[in-house]
C-alpha positions in Angstrom: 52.0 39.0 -21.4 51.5 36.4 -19.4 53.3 33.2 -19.1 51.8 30.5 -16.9 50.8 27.8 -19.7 54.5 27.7 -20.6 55.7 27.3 -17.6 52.8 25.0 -16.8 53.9 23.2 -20.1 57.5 22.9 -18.6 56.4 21.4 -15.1 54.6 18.6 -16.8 58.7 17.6 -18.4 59.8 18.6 -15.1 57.5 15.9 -13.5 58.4 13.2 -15.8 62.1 13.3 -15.7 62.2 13.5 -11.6 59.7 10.3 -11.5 61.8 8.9 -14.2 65.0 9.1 -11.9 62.7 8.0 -8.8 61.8 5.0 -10.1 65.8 4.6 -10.6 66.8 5.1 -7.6 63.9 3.0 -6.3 65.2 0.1 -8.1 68.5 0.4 -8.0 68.5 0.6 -4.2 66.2 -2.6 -4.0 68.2 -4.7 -5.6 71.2 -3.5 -3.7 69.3 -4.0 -0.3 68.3 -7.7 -1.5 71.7 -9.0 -3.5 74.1 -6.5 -1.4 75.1 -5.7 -5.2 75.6 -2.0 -6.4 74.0 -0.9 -9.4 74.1 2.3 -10.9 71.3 3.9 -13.0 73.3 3.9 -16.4 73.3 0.1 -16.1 69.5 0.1 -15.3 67.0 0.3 -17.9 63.4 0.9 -17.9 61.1 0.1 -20.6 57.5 -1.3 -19.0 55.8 -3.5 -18.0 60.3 -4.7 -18.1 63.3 -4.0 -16.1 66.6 -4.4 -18.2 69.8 -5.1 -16.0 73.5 -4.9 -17.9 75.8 -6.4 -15.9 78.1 -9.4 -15.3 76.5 -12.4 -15.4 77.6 -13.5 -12.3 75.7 -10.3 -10.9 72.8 -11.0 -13.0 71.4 -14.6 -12.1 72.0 -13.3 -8.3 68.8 -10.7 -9.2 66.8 -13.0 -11.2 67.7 -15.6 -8.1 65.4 -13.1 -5.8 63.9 -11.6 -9.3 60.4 -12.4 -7.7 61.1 -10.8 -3.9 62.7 -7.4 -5.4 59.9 -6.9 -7.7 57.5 -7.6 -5.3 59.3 -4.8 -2.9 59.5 -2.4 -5.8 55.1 -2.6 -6.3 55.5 -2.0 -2.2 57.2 1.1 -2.5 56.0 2.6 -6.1 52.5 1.1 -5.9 51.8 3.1 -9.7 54.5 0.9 -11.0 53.8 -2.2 -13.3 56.7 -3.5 -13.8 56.5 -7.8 -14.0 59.6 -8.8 -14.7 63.8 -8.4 -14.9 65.8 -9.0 -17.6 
């Protein structure tokens, strides 16, 4: 019997969930490079073309401060990305 559309079938879930937790780790160490702030994923969330931060507030004006220089570093490293904004 053979087997290779279901495990073709898997790699395309495989795919998605390690670009899903790339583009985490992207952003979560973009904004740490530009605010010095550590965020982890669980407090990130991705819903495009948006960026959801849960944090303090204290934490969150200092990203929207350099909203516009992080996302702009973010379409420099994932150029597939369109994400415009962080909220």
């Amino acid at each position: 019997m053979d087997y290779n559309h279901i495990k073709e079938y898997l790699n395309k879930f495989k795919e998605i969930l390690f670009f899903k937790e790339e583009n985490y780790r992207i952003i979560s160490g973009i904004i740490e490079r530009n605010t010095s702030i550590k965020i982890d994923n669980k407090f990130i969330q991705i819903k495009p073309p948006f960026i959801y931060i849960k944090a303090s507030p204290l934490f969150r004006n200092e990203i929207l401060i350099k909203k516009e220089k992080i996302l702009k570093e973010i379409l420099e490293v994932s150029p597939n990305s369109n994400f415009t904004d962080i909220k």
